[in-house]
N, C-alpha and C positions, 0 to 999 in steps of 0.2 A: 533387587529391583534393577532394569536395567534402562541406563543411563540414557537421556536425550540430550539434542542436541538445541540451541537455540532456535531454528530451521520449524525442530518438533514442535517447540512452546509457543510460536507466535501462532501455529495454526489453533488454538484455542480461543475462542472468543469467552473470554471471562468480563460479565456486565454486574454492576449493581440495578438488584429489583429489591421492590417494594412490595410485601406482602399484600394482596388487596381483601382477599379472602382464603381463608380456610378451612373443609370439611372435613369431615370423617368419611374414612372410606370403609364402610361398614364389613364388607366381604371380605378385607385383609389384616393381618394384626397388627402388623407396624406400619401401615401407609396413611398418611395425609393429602389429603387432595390438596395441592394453592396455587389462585390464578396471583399471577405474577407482573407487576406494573414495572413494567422496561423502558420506563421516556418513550421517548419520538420508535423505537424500535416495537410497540406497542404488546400487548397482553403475553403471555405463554402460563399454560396450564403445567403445573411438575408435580409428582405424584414421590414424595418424598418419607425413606423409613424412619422416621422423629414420632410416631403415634407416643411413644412409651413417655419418652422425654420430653414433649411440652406440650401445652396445654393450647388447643385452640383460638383462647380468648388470648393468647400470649402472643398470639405470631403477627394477628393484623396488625397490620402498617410496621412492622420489623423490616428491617437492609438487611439483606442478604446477598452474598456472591452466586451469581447463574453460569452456568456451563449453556451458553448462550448455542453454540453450534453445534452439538452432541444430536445426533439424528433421532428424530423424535419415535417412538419406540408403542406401539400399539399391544396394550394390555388389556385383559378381561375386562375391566369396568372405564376405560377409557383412552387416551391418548396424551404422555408425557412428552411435551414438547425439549428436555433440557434436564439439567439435574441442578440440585444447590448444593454447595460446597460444607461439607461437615467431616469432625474429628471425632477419635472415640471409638470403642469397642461394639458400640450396637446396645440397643438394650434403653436401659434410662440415664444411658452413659453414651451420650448422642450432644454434642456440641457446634452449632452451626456457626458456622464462618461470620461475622457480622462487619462492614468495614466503618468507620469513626463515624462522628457527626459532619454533617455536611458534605456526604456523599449523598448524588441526586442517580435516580433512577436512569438507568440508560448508560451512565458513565462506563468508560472503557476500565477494567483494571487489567494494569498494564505491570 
């Protein structure tokens, strides 16, 4: 991998969102649709490869890390605004980032 610089890192906007909803996205094998509650910075739709590894009923209202300023990317069944941050080889082996209690939606991680 090659190395950055602090310069590089801050241009990331890394936010805590709140799951608000989660679909199936029928026509792909691994993708989830979720609209994403961002505070005062308000909604983003992320189309995220976790289908295998969890469960639907599991994500609403889950924290999660957003890749907040990642240009949002026009796919066949819709429009990802962002990505959420996860560990893991793929598969059912897919670990999402989650940050503690009493992280509020919108916060900066810094």
């Amino acid at each position: 991998m090659e190395e950055i610089n602090i310069e590089d890192f801050v241009k990331i906007d890394l936010r805590i969102a709140r799951v608000k909803n989660a679909v199936e996205v029928p026509e792909a094998n691994k993708l989830i649709k979720l609209v994403l509650d961002v505070g005062d910075l308000g909604e983003k739709t992320v189309f995220a490869g976790i289908k295998q590894a969890y469960k639907l009923t599991d994500l609403e209202n889950k924290l999660v890390v957003l890749v907040n300023n990642l240009k949002p990317r026009q796919m066949s069944f819709g429009l990802s605004e962002g990505m959420i941050l996860a560990a893991g080889p793929g598969g059912e082996d897919v670990f999402m980032v989650s940050p503690d209690n009493g992280a509020q939606p919108g916060m900066r991680v810094k």
